[in-house]
C-alpha positions in Angstrom: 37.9 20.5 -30.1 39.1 22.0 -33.3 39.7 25.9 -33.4 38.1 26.1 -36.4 34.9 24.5 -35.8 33.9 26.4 -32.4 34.4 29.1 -34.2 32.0 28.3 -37.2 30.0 27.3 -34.6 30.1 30.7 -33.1 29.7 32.7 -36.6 26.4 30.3 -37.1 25.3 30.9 -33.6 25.5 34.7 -34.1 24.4 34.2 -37.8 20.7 32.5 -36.6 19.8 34.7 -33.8 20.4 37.9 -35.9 18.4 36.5 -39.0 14.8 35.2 -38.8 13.9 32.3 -40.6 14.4 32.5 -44.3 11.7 31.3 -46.8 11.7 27.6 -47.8 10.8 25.9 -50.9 8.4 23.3 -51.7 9.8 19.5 -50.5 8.0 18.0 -53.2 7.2 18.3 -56.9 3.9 16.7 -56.8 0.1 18.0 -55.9 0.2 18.9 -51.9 -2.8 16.1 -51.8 -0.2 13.5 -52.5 2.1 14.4 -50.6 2.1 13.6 -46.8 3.1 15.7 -44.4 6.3 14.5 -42.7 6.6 13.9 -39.2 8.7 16.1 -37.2 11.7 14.6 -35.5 11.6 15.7 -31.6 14.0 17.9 -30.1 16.1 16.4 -27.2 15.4 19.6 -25.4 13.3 22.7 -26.4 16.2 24.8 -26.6 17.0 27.5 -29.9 19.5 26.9 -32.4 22.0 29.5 -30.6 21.4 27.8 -26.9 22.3 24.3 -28.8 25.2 26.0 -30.3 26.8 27.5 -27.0 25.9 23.9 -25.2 28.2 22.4 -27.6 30.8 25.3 -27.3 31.1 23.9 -23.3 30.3 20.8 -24.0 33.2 17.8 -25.4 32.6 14.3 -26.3 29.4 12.7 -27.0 27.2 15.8 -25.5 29.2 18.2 -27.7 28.1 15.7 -30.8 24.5 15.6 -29.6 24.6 19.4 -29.2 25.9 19.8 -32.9 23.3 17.7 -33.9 20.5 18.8 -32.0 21.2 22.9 -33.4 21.2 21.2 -37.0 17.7 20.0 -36.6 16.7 23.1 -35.1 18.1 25.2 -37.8 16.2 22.8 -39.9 12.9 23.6 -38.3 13.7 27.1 -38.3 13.8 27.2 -42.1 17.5 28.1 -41.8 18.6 25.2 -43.9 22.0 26.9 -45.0 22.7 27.6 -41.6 22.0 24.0 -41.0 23.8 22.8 -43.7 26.7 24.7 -42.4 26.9 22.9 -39.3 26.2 19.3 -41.2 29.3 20.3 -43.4 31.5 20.8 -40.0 30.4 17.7 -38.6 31.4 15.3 -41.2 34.2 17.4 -42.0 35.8 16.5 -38.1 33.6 13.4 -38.0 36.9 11.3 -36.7 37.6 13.9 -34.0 34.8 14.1 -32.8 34.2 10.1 -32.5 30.2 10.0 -33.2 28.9 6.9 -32.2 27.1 4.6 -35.0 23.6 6.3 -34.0 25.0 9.6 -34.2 26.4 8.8 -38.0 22.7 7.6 -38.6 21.0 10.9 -37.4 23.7 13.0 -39.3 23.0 11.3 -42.4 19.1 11.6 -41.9 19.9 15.3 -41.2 21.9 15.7 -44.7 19.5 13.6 -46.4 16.4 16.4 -45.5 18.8 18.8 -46.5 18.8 17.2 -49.9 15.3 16.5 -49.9 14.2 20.5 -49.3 17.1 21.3 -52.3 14.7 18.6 -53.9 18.0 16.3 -55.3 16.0 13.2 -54.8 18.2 10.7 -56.1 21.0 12.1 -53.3 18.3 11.8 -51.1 17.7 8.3 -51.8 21.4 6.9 -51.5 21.8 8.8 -48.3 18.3 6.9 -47.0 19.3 3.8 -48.3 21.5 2.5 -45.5 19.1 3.5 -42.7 16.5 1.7 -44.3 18.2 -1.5 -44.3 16.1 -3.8 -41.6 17.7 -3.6 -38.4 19.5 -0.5 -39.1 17.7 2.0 -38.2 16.0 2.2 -34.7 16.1 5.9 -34.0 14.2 8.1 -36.5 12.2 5.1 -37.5 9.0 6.8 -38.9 11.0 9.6 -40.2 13.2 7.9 -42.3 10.5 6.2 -44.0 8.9 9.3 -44.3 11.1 11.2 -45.7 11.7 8.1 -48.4 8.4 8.4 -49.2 8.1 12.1 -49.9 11.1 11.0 -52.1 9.3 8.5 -54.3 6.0 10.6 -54.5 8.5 13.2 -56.0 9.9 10.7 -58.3 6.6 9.1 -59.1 7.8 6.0 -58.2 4.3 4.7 -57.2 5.7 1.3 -56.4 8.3 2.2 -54.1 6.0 5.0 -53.0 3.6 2.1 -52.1 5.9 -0.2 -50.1 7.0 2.7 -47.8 3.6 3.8 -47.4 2.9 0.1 -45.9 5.4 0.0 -44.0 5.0 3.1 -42.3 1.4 1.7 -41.4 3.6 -0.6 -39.4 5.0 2.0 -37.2 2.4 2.1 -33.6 2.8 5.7 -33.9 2.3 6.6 -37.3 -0.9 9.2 -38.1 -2.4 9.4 -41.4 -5.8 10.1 -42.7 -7.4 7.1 -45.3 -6.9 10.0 -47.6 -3.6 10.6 -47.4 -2.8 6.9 -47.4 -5.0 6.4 -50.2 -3.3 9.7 -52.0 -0.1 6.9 -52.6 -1.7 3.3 -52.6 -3.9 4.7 -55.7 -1.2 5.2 -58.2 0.3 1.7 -57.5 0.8 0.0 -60.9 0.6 -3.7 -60.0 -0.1 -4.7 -56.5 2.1 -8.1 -57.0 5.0 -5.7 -57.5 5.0 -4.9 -54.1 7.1 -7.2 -51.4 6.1 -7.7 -48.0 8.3 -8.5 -45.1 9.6 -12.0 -45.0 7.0 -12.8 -41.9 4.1 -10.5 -44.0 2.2 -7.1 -42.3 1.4 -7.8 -38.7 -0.9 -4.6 -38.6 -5.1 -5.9 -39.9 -5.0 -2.3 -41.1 -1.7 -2.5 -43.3 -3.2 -5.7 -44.5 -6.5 -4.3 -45.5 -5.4 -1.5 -47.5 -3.1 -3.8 -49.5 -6.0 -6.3 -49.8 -8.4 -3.5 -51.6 -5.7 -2.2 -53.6 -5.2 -5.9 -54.8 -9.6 -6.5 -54.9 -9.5 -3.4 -57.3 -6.8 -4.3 -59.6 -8.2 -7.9 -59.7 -11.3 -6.1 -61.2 -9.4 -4.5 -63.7 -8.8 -7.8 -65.2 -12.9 -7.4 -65.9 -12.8 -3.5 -67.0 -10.2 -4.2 -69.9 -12.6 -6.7 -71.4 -14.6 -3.3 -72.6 -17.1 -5.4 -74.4 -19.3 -5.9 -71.1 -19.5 -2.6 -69.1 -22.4 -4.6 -67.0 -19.8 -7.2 -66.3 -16.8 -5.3 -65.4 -19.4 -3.0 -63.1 -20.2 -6.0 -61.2 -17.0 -7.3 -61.0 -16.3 -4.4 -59.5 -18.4 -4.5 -56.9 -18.3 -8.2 -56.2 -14.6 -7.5 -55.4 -15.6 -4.5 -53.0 -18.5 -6.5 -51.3 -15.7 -9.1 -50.6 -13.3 -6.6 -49.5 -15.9 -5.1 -47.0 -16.8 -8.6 -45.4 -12.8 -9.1 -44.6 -12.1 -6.0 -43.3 -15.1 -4.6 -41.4 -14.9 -1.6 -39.8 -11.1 -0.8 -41.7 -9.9 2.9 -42.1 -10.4 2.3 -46.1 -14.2 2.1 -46.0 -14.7 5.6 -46.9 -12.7 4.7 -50.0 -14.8 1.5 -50.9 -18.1 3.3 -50.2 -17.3 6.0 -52.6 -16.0 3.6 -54.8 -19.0 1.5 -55.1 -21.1 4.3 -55.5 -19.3 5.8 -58.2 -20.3 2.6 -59.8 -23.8 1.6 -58.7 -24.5 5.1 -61.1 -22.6 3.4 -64.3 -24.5 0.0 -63.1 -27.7 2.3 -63.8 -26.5 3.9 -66.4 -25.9 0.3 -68.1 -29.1 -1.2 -67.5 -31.0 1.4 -68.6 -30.0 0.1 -72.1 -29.2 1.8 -75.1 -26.3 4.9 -74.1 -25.6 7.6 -76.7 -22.2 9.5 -76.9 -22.4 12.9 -78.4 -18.6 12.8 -80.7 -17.2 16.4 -81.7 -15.0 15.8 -84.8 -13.7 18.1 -88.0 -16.1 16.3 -90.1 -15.6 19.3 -93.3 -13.1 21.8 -93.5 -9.1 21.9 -93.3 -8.5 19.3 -90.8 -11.6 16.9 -92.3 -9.0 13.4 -93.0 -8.2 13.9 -89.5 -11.3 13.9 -87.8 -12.6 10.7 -90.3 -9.4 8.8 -89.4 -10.7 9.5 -85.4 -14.2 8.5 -86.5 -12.9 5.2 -87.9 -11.6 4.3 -85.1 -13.8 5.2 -83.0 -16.6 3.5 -85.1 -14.2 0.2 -85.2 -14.7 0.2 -81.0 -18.4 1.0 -81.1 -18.5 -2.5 -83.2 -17.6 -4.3 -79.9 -19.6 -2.0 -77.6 -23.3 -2.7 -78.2 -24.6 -0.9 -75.3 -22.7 2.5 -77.0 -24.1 4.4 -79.9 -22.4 7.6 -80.9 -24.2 10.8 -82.2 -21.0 12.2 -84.7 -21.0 16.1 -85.1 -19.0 18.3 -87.5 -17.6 20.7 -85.0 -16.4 23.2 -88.5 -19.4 25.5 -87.9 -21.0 24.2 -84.9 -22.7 26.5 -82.5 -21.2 25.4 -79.0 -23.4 27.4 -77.4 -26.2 25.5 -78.2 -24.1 22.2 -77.1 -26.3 22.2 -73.1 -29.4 22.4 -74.6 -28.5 19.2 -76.3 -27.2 17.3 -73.8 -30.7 18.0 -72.1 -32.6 16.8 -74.7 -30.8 13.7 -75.5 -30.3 13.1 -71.9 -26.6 12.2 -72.7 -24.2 12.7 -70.2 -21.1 11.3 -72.3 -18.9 13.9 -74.7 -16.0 12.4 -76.6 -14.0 15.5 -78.1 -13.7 17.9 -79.7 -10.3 17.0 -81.6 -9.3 21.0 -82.4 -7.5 23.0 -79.5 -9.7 26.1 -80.3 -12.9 23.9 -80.2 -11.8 22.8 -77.0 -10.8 26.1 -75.5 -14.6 27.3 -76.6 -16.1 24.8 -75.5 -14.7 25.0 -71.8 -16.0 27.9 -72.0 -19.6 26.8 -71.2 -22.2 26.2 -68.4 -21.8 22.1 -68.5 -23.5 19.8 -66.0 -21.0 18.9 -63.2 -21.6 14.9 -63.8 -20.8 14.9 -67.6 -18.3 12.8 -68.7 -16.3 14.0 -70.9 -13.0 13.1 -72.3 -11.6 15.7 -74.7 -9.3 15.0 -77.8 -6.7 17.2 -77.1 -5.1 19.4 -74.5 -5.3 23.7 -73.2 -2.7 25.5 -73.9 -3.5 27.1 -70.2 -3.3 23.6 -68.4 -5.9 21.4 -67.0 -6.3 23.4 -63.8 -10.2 24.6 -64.6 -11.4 20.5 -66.1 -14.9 19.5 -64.1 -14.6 16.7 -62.5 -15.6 13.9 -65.0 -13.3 15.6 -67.5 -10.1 14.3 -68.9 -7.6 15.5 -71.7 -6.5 12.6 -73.9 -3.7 13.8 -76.5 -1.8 11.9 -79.2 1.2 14.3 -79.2 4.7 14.1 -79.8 5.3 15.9 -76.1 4.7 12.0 -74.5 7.3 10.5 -76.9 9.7 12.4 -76.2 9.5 12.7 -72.3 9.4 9.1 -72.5 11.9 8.5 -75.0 14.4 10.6 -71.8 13.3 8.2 -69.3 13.5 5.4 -71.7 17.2 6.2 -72.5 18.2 6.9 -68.7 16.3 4.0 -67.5 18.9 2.1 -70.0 21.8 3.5 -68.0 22.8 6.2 -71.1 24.4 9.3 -69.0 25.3 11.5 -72.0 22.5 12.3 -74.7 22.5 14.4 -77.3 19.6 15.7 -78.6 19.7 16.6 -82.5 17.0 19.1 -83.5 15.7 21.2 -86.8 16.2 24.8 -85.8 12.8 25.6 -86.2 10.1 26.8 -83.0 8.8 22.9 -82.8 12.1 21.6 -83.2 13.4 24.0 -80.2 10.2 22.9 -78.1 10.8 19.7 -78.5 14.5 19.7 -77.8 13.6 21.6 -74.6 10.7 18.8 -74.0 13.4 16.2 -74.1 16.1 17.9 -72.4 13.8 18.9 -69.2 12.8 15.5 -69.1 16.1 14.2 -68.9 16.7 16.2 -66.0 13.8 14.8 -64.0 14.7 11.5 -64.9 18.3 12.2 -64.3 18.6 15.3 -62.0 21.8 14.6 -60.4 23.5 13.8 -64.0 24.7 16.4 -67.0 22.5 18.1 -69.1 21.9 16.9 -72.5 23.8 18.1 -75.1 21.9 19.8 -78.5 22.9 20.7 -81.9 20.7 22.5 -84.6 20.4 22.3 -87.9 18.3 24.1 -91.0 20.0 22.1 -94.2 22.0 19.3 -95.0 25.1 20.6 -94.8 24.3 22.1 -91.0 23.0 18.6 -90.6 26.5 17.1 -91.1 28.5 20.0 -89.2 26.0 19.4 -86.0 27.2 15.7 -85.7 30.7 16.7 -86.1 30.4 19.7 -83.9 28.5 17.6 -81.1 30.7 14.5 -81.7 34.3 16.3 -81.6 35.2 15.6 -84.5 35.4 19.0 -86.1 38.2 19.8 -82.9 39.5 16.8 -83.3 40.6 17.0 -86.8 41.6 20.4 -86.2 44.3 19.2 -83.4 45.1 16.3 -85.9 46.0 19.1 -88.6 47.8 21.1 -85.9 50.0 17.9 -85.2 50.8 17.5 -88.9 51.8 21.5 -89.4 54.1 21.0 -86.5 55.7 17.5 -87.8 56.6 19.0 -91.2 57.4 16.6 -93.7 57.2 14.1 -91.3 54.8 11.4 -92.0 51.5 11.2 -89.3 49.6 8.8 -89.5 46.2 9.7 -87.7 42.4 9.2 -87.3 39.6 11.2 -85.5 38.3 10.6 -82.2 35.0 11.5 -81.3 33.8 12.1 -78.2 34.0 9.1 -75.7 31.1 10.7 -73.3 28.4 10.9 -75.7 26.0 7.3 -75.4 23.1 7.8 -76.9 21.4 10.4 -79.2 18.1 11.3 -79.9 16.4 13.0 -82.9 13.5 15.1 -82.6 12.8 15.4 -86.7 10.7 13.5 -89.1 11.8 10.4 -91.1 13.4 12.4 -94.5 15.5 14.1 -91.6 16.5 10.8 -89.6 17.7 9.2 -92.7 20.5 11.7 -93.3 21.3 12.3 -89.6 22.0 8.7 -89.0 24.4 7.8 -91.7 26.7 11.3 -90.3 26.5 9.8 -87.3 27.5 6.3 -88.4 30.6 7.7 -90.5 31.8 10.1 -87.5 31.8 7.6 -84.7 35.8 6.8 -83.9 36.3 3.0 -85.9 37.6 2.1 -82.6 34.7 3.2 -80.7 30.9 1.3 -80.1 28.7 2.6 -82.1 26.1 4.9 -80.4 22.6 4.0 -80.6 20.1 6.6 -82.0 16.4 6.8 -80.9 13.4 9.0 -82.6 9.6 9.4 -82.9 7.0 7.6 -84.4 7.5 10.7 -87.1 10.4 8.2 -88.1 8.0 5.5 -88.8 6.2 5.9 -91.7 3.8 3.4 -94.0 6.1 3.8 -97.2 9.0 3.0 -95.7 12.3 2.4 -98.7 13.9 -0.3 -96.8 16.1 -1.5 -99.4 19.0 0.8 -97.9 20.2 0.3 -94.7 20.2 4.6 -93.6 17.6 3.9 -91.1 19.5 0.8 -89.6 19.7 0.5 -85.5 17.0 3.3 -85.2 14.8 2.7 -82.2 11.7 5.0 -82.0 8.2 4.8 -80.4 4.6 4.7 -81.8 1.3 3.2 -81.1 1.3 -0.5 -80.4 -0.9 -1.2 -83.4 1.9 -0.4 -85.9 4.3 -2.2 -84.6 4.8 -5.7 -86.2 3.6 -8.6 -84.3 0.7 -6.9 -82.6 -2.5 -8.8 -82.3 -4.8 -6.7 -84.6 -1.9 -6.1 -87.1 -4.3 -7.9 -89.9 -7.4 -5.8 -89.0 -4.7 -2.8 -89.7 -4.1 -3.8 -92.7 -7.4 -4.3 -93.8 -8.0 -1.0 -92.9 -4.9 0.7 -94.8 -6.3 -1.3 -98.2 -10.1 0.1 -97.6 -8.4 3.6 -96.9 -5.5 4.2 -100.2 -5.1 7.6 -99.1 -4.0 7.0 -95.7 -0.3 6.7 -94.0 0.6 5.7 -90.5 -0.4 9.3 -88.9 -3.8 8.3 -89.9 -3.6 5.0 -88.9 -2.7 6.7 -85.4 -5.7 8.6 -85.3 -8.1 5.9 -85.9 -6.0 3.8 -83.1 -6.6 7.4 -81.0 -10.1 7.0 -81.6 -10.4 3.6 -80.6 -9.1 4.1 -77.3 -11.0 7.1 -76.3 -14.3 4.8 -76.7 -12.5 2.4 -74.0 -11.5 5.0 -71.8 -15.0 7.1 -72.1 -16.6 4.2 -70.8 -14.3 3.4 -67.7 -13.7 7.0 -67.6 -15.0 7.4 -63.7 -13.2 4.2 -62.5 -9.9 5.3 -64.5 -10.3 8.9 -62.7 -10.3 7.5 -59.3 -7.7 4.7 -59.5 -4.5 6.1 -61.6 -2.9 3.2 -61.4 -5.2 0.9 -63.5 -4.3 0.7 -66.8 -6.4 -0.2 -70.1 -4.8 -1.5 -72.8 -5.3 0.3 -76.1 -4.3 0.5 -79.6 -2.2 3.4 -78.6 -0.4 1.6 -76.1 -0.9 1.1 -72.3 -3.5 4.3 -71.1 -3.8 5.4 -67.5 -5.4 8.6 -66.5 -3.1 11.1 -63.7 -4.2 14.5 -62.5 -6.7 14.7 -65.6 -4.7 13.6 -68.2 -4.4 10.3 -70.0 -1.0 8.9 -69.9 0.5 6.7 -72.9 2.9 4.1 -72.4 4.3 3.7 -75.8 5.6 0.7 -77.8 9.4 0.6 -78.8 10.6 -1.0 -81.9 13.8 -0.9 -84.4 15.0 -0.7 -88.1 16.8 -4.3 -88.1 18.1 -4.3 -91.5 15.3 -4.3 -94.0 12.2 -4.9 -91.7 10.8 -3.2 -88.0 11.1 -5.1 -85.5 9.7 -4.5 -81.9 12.0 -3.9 -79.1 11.8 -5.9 -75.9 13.2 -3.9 -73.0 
């Protein structure tokens, strides 16, 4: 045995008896409710660390290994990960000398991979994982494997994924989870189809069933997005749980059905009660009256295909909230959509409300969404969501370098942050993005160049020519080769300078970098007759983007309102959808993985909040055009 690892195995021994357990962080990144608990891998004997430790030290060949291994799991469950990690280090690092057998190499690689998991690297976690999860490789560590693979996709919200693991763990004879940790996962799952099943399908009735009600619900989704028949989509609903209930009696996912159904046996009620009013809080005077008309618009242009809906508008400029539950009573209305203001919102939270109102708010707290009642969601049409998904949007397309180009202003350094955190959850294990600021044209220019390395690059090029003398150099900037993709956080006047600078400062010899922006970048008077905006990609509702069904009813609605822009136009689309999500508000909150499909783009509600899945499209020459990845 090596000198040197005995006696790092000694200094770790000494190390973990002399030092309690030090303090751990969290193994996840998501609400402990979603997260299961992972299974504990058992000890070969119950022995401490230090006794595994001093086995190995009179131990050789594969009971030495063993040993190693065995005090690197205990370390582990003493919350003495660097200790642990210490011993994991030693062990690969003699991993020839010490001949571990192919099961050995497994359980050393699961070890490292929890290692990674409590440092929460989660893409290192998942290429350790990914040979043991290979069918027929692992036998040993079965459960855990999986287990910790889930943890791993929860973390990553990678619901699909998540969802397959979760199934297959309901495979395992020995695998313990409550319906509501199971259903924790299974209810974020996007589209059931996505998931594959083994080649000879779940052998387990109970695996079967939970994927059978995930599909029965998202097969009455098909119902809910036709928003013009709440009664129909209710009873779709049900007719789909009913069905469920006579395939699977007696299955672990009752409890979920049953609350399920209930949940909408009340909107069945509601519905057939006739006539339902919505109470809307909107700036209808005041400094911010064009924005809450363009909400109203669209919210009016819903309510024409909703006849079971009628809206009660109010002007919240002046309104007394506190007389707000006294009106609810009388008007029996259990149904608030707004208000549109932050401070309106803020005030209004501040009330006594009813615990079953529904009520889906136009913006966001500053504080968070910890203190929302229960049938309360925050639906925002904010830059923030661009831009996180502009960073997953540009690592999903394999980019590794971005540079983020932002006005030197308080919102410009937000939303370079925004982007740049992002980026890191989408790609934690890569390089941070790279940012320039700016506060004129001229800083505009020097950013690219600075960024790009072309300011030190024509510096060394004029270096080179002092040195040569009279001699004739013939030269040309380089910019920098690691650099693929850059985003701008400014408006449209600010995008059509940027790009040009970067056009003109990208090496000849190199590709040319595409550039991606906000829907601030897409604007209704667009001068396309110059090409400055050229290869731009950006994001924005679905309704502005060309090609989209309703594009004439847009239209129509840009002529009737001279005065407006696109940003209106985005508020009337925001109004529209908050009529379709008020009314499958309930269904949306308990399922986070059905989708409506809005003028907005595609809107799911998570953790209280409604999530927009945005359109992409691109300056191609003289026209938009929409994007198809």
């Amino acid at each position: 045995m090596p000198k040197k690892l005995l006696l790092c195995m000694v200094i770790i021994g000494l190390t973990a008896c002399a030092s309690g357990p030090s303090p751990s962080t969290s193994d996840s990144t998501v609400p402990i409710s979603s997260t299961p608990v992972l299974q504990d891998i058992p000890s070969a004997a119950n022995r401490s660390a230090a006794e595994w430790l001093e086995r190995a030290a009179a131990s050789s060949g594969s009971e030495r290994s063993d040993a190693l291994l065995q005090a690197a799991l205990q370390l582990q469950k003493d919350d003495a990960w660097q200790a642990s990690a210490a011993v994991i280090a030693q062990l690969q690092r003699y991993q020839s000398e010490l001949s571990l057998s192919a099961p050995q190499q497994r359980f050393l690689t699961l070890l490292e991979a929890r290692f990674a998991a409590h440092q929460q690297r989660w893409p290192y976690v998942d290429a350790l994982l990914k040979p043991l999860l290979q069918p027929r490789q692992t036998t040993d560590y079965r459960m855990q494997t999986l287990e910790l693979a889930l943890t791993s996709a929860i973390a990553q919200r990678r619901w699909v994924i998540a969802a397959e693991l979760q199934l297959q763990l309901l495979e395992q004879p020995q695998y313990q989870a409550s319906a509501g940790q199971i259903w924790a996962v299974l209810q974020h799952l996007p589209e059931p189809a996505a998931i594959q099943p083994p080649a000879s399908g779940f052998r387990n009735k109970v695996t079967a069933g939970w994927l059978r009600l995930v599909q029965h619900i998202h097969a009455s989704a098909i119902d809910v997005n036709d928003t013009s028949d709440e009664t129909g989509s209710q009873v779709s609903l049900l007719t789909h749980l009913q069905q469920w209930q006579t395939e699977f009696a007696d299955h672990p996912a009752t409890a979920v059905a049953n609350e399920l159904m209930s949940d909408y046996q009340a909107g069945l009620q509601r519905a057939n009660l006739g006539q339902q009013q919505a109470i809307v809080l909107l700036p209808l005077s005041g400094q911010y009256r064009s924005q809450g008309q363009a909400v109203r618009d669209g919210i009016v242009k819903a309510l024409a295909a909703q006849p079971q809906l009628s809206a009660r508008f109010i002007d919240s400029n002046g309104f007394d909230f506190a007389t707000l539950p006294g009106l609810l009573e009388t008007s029996q209305t259990d149904l608030i959509i707004g208000p549109l203001l932050k401070d309106k919102v803020a005030e209004m939270s501040k009330l006594e409300l009813p615990k079953q109102l529904r009520w889906l708010t136009l913006n966001e707290l500053e504080q968070g969404l910890d203190n929302r009642l229960p049938g309360q969601s925050f639906f925002a049409l904010d830059t923030e969501t661009e831009v996180r998904q502009a960073a997953a949007h540009i690592a999903a397309q394999g980019f590794k370098q971005p540079l983020v180009l932002a006005p030197a202003t308080n919102r410009g350094e937000q939303l370079a942050n925004e982007f740049a955190q992002a980026w890191l959850e989408a790609q934690p294990d890569q390089v941070e993005a790279g940012q320039g600021r700016y506060t004129n044209t001229e800083e505009m220019k020097t950013a690219v160049q600075d960024q790009l390395g072309v300011t030190t690059s024509e510096a060394r090029i004029w270096q080179v020519k002092i040195a040569a003398g009279k001699i004739i150099v013939d030269s040309q900037y380089r910019s920098r080769a690691d650099i693929d993709a850059i985003y701008l956080v400014g408006g449209i006047e600010q995008t059509r300078l940027l790009k040009p600078f970067i056009d003109v400062n990208i090496s000849p010899f190199m590709q040319a970098i595409p550039v991606y922006a906000n829907s601030s970048s897409h604007t209704l008077n667009n001068d396309l007759s110059e090409n400055d905006l050229n290869g731009v990609h950006f994001t924005d509702a679905e309704w502005l983007i060309p090609g989209h069904a309703q594009q004439q009813q847009l239209q129509q609605l840009l002529s009737q309102r001279s005065d407006w822009g696109y940003s209106h136009a985005r508020l009337a689309a925001f109004g529209h959808d908050a009529v379709l999500l008020a009314q499958q508000l309930s269904l949306l909150q308990r399922v986070p993985g059905l989708s409506l499909t809005g003028l907005t783009g595609r809107l799911h509600i998570d953790q209280g909040r409604v999530q927009r899945d945005l359109a992409w499209a691109s300056y191609q020459g003289h026209e938009v055009i929409a994007d198809n990845d």
